[in-house]
TIVO-2410 file (N, C-alpha, C; in nm, 3 decimals):
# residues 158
REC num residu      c1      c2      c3 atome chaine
REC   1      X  -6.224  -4.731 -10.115     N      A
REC   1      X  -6.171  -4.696  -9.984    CA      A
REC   1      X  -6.019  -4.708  -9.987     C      A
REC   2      X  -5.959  -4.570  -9.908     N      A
REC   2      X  -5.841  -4.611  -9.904    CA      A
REC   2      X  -5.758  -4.680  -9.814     C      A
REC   3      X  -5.640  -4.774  -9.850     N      A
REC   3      X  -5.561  -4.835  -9.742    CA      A
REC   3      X  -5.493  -4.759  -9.647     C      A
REC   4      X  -5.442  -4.858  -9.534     N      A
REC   4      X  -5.397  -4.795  -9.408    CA      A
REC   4      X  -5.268  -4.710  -9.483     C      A
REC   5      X  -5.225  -4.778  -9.552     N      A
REC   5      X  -5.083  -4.680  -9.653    CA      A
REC   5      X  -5.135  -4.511  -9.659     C      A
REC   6      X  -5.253  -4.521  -9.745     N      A
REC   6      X  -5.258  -4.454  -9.755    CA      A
REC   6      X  -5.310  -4.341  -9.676     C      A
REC   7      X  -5.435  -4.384  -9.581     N      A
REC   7      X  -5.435  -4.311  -9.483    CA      A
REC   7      X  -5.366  -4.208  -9.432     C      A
REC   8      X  -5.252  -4.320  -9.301     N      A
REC   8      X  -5.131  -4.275  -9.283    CA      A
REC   8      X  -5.040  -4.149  -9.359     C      A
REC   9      X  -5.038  -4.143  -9.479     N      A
REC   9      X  -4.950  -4.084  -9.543    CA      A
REC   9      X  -5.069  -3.962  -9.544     C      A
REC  10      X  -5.146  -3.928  -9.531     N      A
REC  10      X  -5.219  -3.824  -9.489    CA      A
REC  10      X  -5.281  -3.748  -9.342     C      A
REC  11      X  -5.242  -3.830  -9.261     N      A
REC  11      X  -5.268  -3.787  -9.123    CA      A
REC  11      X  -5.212  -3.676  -9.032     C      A
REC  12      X  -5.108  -3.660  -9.089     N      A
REC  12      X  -5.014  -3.527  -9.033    CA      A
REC  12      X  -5.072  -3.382  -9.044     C      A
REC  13      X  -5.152  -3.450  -9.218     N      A
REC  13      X  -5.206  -3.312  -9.268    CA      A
REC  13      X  -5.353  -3.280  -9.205     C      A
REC  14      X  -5.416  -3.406  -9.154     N      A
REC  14      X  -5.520  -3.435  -9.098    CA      A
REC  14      X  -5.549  -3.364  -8.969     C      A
REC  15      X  -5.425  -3.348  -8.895     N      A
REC  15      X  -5.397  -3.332  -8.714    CA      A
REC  15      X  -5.394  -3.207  -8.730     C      A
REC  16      X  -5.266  -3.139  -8.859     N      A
REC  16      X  -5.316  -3.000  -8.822    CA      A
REC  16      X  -5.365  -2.896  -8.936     C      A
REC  17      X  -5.512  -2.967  -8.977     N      A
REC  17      X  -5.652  -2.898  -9.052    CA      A
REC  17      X  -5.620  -2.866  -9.167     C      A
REC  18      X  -5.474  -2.935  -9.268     N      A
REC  18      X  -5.502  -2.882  -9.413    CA      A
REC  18      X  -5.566  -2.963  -9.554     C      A
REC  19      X  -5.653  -3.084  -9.452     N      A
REC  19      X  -5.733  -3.093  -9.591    CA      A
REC  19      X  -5.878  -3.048  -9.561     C      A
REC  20      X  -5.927  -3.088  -9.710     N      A
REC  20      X  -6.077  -3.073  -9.731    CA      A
REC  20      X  -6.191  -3.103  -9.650     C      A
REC  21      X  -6.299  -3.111  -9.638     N      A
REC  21      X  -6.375  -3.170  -9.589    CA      A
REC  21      X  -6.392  -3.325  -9.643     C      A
REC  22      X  -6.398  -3.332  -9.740     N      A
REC  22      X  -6.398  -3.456  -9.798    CA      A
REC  22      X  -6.307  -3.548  -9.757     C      A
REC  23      X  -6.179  -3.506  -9.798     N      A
REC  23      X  -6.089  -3.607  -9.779    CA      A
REC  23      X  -6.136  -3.594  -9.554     C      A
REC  24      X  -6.119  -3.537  -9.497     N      A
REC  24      X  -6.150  -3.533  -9.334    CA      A
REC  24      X  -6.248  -3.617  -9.328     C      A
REC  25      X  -6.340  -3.599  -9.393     N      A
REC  25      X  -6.467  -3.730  -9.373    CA      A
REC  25      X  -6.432  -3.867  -9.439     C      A
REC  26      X  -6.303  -3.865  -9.470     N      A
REC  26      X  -6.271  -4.003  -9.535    CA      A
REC  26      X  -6.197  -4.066  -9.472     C      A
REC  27      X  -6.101  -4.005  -9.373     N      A
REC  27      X  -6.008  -4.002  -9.315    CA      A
REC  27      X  -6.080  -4.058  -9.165     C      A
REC  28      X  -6.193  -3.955  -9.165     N      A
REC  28      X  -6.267  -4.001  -9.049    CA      A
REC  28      X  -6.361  -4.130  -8.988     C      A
REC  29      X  -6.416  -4.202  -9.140     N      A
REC  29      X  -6.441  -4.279  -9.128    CA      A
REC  29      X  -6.318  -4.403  -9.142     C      A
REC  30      X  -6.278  -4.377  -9.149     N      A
REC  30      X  -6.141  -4.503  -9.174    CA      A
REC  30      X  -6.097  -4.576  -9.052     C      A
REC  31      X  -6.097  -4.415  -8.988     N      A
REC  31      X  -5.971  -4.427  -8.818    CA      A
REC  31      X  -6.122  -4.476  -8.753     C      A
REC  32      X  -6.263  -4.459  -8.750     N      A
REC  32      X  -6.361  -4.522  -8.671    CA      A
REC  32      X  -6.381  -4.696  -8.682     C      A
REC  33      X  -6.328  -4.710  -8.828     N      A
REC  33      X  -6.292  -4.918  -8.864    CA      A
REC  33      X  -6.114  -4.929  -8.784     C      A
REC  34      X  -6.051  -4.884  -8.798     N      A
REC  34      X  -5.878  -4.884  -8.824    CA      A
REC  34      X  -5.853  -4.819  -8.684     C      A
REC  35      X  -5.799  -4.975  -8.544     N      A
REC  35      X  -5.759  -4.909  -8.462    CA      A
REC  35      X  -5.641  -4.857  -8.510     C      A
REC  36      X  -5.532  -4.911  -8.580     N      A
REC  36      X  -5.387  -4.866  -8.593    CA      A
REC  36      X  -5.381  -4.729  -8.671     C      A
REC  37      X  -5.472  -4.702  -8.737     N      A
REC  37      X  -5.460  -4.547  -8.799    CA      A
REC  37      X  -5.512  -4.488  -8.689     C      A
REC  38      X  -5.592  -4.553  -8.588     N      A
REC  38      X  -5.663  -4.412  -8.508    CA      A
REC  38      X  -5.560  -4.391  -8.380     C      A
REC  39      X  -5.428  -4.507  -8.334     N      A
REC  39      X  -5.357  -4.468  -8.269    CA      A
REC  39      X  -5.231  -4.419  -8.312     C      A
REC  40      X  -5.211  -4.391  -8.440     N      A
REC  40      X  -5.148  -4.313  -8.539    CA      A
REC  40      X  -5.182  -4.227  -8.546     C      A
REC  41      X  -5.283  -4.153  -8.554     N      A
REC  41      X  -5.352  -4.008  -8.521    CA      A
REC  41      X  -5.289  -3.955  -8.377     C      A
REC  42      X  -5.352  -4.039  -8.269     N      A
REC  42      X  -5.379  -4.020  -8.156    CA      A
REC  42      X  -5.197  -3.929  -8.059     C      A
REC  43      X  -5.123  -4.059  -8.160     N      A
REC  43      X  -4.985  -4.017  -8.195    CA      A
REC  43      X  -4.949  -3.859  -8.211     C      A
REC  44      X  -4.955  -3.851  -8.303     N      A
REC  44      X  -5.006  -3.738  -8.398    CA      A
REC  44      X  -5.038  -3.625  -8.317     C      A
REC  45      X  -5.111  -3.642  -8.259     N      A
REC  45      X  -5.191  -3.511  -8.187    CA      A
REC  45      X  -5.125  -3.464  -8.115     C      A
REC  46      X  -5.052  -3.604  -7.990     N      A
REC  46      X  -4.982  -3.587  -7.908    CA      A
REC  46      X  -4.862  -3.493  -7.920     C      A
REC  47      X  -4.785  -3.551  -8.032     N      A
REC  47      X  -4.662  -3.512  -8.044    CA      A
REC  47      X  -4.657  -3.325  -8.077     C      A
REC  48      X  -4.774  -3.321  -8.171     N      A
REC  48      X  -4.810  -3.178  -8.183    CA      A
REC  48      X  -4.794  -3.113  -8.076     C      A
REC  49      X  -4.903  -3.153  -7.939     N      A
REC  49      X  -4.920  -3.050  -7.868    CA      A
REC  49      X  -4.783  -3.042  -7.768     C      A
REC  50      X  -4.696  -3.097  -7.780     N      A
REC  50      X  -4.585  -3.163  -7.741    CA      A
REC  50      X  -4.477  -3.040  -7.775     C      A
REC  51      X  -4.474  -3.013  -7.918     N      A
REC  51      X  -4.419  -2.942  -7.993    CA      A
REC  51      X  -4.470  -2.802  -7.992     C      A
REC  52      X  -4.613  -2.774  -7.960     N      A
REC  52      X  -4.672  -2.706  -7.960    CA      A
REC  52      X  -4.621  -2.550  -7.773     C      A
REC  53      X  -4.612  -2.672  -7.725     N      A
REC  53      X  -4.577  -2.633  -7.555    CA      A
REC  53      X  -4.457  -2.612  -7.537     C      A
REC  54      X  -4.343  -2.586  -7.655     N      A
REC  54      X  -4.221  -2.567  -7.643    CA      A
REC  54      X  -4.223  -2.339  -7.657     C      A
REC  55      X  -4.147  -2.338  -7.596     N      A
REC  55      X  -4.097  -2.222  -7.616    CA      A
REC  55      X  -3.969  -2.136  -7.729     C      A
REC  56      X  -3.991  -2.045  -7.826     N      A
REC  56      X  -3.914  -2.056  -7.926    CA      A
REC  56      X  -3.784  -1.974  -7.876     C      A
REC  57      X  -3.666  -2.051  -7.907     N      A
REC  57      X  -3.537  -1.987  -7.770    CA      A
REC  57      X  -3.472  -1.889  -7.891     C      A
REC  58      X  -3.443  -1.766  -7.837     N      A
REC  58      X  -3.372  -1.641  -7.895    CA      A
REC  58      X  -3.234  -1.690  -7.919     C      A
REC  59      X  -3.221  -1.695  -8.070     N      A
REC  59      X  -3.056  -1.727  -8.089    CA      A
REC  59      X  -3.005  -1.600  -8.083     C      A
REC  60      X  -2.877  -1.604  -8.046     N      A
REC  60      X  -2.730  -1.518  -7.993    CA      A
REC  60      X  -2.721  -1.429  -8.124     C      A
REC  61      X  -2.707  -1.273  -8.128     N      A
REC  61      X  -2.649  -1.182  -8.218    CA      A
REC  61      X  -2.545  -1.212  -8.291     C      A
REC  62      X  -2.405  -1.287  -8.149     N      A
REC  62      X  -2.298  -1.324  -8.216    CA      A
REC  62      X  -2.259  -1.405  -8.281     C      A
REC  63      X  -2.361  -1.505  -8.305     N      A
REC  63      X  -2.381  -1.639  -8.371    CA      A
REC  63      X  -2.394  -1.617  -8.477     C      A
REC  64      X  -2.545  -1.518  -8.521     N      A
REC  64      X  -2.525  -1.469  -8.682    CA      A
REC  64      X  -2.450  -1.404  -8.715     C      A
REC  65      X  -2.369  -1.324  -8.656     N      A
REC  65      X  -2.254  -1.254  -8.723    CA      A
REC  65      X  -2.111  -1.325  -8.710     C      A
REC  66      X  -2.068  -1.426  -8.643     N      A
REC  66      X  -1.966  -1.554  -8.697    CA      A
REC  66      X  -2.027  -1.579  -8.815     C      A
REC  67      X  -2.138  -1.646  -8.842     N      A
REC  67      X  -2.205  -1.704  -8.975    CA      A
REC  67      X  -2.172  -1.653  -9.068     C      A
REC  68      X  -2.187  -1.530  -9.058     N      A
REC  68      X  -2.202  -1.410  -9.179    CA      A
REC  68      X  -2.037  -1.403  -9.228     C      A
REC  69      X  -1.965  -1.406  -9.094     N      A
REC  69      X  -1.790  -1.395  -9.128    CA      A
REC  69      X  -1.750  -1.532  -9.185     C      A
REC  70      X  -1.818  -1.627  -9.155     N      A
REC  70      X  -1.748  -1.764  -9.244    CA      A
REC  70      X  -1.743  -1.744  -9.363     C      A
REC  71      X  -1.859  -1.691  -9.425     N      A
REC  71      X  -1.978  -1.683  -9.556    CA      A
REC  71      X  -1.864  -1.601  -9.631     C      A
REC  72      X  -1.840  -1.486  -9.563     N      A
REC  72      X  -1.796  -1.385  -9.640    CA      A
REC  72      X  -1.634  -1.420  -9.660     C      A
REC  73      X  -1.578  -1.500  -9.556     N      A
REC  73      X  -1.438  -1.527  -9.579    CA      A
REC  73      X  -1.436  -1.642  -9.700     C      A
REC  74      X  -1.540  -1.687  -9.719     N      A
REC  74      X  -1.526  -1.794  -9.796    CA      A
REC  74      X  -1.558  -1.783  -9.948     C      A
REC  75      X  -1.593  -1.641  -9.924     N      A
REC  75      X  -1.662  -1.614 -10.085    CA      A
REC  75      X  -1.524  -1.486 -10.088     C      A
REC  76      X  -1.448  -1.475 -10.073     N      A
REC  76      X  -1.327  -1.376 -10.043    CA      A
REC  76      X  -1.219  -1.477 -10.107     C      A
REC  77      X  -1.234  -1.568 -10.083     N      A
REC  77      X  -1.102  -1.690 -10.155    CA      A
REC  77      X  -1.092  -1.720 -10.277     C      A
REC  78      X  -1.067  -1.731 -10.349     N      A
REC  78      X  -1.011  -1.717 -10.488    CA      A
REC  78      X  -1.060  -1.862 -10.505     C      A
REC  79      X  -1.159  -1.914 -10.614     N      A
REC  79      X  -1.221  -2.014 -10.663    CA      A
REC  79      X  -1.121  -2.102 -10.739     C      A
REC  80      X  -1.003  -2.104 -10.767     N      A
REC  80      X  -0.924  -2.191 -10.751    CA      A
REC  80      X  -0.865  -2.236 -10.620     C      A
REC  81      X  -0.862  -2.184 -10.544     N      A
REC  81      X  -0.786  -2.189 -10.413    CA      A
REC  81      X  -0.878  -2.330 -10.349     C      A
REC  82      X  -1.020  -2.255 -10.299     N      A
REC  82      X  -1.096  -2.328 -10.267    CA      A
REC  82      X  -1.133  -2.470 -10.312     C      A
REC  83      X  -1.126  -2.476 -10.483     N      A
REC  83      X  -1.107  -2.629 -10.581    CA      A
REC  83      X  -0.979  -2.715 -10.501     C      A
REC  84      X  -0.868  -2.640 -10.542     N      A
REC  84      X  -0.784  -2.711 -10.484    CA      A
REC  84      X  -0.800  -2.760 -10.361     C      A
REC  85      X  -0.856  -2.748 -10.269     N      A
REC  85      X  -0.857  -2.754 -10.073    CA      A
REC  85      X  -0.944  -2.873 -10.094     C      A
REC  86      X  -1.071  -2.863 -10.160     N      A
REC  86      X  -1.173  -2.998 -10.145    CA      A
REC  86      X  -1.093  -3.087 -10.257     C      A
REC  87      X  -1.012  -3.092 -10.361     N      A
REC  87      X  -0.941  -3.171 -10.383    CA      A
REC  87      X  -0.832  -3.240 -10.350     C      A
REC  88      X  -0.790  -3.175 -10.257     N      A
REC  88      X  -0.665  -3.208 -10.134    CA      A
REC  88      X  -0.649  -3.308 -10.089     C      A
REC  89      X  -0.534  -3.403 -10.152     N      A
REC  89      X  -0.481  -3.541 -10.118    CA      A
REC  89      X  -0.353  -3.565 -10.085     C      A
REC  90      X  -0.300  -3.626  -9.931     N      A
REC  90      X  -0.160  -3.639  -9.946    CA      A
REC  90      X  -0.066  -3.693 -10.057     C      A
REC  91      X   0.030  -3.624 -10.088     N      A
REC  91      X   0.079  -3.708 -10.206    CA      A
REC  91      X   0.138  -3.823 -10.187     C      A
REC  92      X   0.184  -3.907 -10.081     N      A
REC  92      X   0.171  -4.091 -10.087    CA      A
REC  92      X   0.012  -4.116 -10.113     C      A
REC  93      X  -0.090  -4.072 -10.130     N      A
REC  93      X  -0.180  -4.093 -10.169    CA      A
REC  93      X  -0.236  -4.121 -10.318     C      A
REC  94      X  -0.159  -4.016 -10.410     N      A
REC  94      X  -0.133  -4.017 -10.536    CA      A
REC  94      X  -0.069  -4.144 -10.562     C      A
REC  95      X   0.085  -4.130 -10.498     N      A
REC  95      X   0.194  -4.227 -10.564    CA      A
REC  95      X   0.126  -4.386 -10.541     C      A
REC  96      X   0.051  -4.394 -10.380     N      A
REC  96      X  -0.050  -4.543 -10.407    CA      A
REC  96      X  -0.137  -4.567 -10.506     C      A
REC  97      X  -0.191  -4.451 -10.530     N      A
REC  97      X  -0.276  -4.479 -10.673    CA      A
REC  97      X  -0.244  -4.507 -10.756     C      A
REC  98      X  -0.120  -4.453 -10.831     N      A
REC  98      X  -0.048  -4.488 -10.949    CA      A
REC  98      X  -0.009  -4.637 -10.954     C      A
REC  99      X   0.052  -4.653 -10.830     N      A
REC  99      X   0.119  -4.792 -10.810    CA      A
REC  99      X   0.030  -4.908 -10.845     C      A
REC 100      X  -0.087  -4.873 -10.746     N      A
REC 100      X  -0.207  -4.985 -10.765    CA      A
REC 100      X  -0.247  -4.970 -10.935     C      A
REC 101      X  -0.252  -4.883 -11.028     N      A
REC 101      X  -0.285  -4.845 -11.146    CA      A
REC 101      X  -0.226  -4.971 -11.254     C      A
REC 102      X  -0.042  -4.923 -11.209     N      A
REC 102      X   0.063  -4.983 -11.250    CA      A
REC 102      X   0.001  -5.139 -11.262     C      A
REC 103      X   0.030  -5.184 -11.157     N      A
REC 103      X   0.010  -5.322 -11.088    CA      A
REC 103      X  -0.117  -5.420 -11.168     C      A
REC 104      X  -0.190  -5.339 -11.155     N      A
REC 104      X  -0.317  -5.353 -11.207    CA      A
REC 104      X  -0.276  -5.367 -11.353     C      A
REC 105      X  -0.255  -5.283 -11.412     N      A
REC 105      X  -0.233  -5.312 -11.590    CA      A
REC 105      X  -0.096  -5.427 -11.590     C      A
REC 106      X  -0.020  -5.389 -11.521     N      A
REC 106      X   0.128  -5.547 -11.539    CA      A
REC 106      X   0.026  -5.690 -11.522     C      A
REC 107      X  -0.129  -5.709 -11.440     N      A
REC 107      X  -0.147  -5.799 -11.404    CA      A
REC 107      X  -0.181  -5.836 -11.553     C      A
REC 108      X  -0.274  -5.742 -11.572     N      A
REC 108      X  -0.365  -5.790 -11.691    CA      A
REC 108      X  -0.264  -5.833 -11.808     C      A
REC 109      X  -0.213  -5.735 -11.819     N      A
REC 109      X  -0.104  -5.784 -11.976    CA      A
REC 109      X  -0.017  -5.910 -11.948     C      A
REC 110      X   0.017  -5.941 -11.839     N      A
REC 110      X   0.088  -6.033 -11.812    CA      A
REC 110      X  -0.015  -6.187 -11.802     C      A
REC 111      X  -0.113  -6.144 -11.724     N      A
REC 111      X  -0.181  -6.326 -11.710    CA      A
REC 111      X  -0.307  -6.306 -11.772     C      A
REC 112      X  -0.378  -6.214 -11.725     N      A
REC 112      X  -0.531  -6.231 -11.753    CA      A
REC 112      X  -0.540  -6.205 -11.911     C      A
REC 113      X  -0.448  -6.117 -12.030     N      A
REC 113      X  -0.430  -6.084 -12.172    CA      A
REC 113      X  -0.476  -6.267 -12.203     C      A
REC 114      X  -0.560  -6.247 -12.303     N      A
REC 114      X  -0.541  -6.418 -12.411    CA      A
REC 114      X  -0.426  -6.412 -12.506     C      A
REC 115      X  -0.347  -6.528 -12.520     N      A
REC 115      X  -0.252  -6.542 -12.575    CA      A
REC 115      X  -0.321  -6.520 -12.743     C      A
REC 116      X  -0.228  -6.428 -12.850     N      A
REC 116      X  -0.272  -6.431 -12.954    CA      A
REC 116      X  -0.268  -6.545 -13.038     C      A
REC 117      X  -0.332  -6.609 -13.159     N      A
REC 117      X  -0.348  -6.736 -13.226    CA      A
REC 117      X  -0.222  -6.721 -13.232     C      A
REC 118      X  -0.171  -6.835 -13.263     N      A
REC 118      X  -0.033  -6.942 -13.288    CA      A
REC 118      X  -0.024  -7.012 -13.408     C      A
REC 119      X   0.060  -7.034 -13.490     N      A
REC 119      X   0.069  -7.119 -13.608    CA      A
REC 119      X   0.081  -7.079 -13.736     C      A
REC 120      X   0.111  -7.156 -13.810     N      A
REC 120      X   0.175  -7.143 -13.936    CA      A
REC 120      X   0.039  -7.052 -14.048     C      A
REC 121      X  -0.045  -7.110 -14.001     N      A
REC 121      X  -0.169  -7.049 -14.088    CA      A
REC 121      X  -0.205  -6.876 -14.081     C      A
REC 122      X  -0.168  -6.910 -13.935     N      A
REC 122      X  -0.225  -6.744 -13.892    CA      A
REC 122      X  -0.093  -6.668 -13.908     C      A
REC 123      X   0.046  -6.696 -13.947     N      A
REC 123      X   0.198  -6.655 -14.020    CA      A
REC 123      X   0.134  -6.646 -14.136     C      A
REC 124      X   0.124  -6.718 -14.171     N      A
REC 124      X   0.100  -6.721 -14.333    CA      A
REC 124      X  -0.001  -6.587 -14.371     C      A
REC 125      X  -0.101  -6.592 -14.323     N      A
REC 125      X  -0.223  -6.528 -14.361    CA      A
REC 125      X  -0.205  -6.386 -14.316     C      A
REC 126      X  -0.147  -6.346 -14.249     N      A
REC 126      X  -0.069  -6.189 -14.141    CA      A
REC 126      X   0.053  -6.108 -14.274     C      A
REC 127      X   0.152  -6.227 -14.288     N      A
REC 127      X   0.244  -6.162 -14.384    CA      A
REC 127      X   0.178  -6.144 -14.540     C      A
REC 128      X   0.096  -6.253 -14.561     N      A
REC 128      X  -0.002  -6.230 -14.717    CA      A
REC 128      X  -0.039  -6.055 -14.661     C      A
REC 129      X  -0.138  -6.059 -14.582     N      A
REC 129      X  -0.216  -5.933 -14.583    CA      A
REC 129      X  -0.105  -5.839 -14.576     C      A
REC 130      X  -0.015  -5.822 -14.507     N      A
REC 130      X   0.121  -5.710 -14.479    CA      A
REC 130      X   0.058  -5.674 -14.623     C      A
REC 131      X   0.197  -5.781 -14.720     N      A
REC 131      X   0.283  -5.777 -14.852    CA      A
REC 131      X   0.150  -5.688 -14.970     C      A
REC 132      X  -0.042  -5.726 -14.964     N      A
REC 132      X  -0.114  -5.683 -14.985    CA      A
REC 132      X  -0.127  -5.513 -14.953     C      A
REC 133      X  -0.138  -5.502 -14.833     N      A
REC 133      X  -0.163  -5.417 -14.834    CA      A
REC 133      X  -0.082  -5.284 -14.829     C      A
REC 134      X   0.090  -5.338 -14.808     N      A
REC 134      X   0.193  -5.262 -14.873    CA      A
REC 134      X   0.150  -5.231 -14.996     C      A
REC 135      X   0.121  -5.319 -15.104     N      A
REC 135      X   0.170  -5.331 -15.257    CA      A
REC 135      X   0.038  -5.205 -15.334     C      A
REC 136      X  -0.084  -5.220 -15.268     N      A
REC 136      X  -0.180  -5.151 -15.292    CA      A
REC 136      X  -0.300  -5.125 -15.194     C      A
REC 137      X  -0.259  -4.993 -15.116     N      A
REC 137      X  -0.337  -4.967 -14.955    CA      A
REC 137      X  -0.450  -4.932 -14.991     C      A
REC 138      X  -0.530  -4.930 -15.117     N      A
REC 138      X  -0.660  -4.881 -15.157    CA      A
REC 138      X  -0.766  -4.994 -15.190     C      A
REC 139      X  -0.717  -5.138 -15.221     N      A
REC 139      X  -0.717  -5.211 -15.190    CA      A
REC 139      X  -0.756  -5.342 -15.088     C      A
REC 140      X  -0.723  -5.293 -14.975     N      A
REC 140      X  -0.631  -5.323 -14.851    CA      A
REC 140      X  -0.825  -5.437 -14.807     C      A
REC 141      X  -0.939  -5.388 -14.826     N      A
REC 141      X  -1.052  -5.464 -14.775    CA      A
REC 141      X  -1.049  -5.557 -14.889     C      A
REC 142      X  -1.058  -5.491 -15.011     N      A
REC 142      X  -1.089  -5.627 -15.113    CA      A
REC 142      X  -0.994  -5.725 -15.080     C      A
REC 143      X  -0.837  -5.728 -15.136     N      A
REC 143      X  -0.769  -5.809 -15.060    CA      A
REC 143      X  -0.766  -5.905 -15.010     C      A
REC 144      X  -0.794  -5.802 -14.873     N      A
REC 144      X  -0.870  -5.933 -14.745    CA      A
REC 144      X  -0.964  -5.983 -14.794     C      A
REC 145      X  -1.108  -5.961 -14.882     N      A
REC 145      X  -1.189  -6.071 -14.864    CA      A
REC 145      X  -1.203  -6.135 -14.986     C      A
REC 146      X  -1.078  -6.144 -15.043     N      A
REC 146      X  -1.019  -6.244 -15.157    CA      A
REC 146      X  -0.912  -6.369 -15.070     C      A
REC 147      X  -0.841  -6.310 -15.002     N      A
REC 147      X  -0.784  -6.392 -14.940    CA      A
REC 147      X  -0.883  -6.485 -14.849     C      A
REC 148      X  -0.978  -6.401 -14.789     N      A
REC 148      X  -1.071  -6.482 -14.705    CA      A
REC 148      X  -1.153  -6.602 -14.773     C      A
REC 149      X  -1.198  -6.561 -14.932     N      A
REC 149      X  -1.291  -6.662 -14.996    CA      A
REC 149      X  -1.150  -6.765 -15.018     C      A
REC 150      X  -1.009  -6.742 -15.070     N      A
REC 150      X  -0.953  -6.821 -15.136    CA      A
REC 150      X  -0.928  -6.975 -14.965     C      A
REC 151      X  -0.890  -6.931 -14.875     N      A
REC 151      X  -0.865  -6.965 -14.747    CA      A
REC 151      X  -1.015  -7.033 -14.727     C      A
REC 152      X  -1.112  -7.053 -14.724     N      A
REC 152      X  -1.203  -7.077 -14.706    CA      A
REC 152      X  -1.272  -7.172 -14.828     C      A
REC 153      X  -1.205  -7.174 -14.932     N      A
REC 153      X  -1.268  -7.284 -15.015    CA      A
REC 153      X  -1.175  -7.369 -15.054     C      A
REC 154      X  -1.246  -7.508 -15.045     N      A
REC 154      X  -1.219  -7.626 -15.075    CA      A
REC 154      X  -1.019  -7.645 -15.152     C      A
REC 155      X  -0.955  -7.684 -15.123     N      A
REC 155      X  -0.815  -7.728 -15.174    CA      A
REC 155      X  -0.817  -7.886 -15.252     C      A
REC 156      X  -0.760  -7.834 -15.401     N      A
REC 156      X  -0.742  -7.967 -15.500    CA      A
REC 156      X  -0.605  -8.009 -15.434     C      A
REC 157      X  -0.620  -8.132 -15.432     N      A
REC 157      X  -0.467  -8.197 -15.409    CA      A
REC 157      X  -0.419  -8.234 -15.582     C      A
REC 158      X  -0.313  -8.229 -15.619     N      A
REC 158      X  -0.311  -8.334 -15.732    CA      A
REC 158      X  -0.226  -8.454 -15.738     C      A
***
């Protein structure tokens, strides 16, 4: 059996006759257990005949033919023209953008950047790799991970 969810989500189609018999006899027994689906129907019906008792009002000649003149003036404009118009921004609008852009990158480089390592080791180990990878740029990985094993193992004092 199905839930009131689901019911519901079929009742519109119910009020005006596009399902089956089956699903109608399912529908039907539901709303005879289910006051809230059957005043969801009841709803339903109402509003139909509601909608039903309206009269359909004759729109104006001159109405569709403004329509027709928007349509046509607008397909008459040159497809750059038109890009440009829905892209259309005052230019203090631009120059705030930039500014905030600006502002925005001075913040970061200035406070929020991490300061790069410091010290004699990380001097040392920067100008080795330079002088390396000046001397032979083909090189330039082995190098580094010669320097890396030598830096990384154990130091004899004598």
């Amino acid at each position: 059996m199905k839930s009131c969810k689901d019911i519901q989500a079929q009742l519109a189609d119910y009020v005006v006759g596009a399902l089956t018999d089956a699903q109608r006899a399912e529908i039907e027994r539901h709303i005879r257990d289910c006051a809230a689906c059957a005043r969801e129907r009841l709803a339903l019906e109402r509003t139909g005949a509601l909608l039903n008792a309206l009269r359909p009002q004759e729109t104006p000649a001159q109405l569709w033919d403004a329509v027709r003149n928007v349509i046509e003036s607008e397909q008459r404009r040159p497809w750059l023209e038109r890009l440009r118009e829905a892209f259309a921004f005052p230019r203090p609008a631009y120059v705030a953008g930039a500014a905030v852009l600006a502002l925005a990158a001075g913040l970061y480089l200035m406070v929020l950047r991490p300061p790069p390592p410091a010290g004699a080791e990380t001097d040392n180990y920067i100008e080795q790799h330079g002088l390396m990878a000046w001397n032979d740029p083909l090189s330039d990985k082995a190098a580094l991970g010669v320097m890396l094993a030598q830096a990384a193992a154990p130091q004899e004092t004598p």
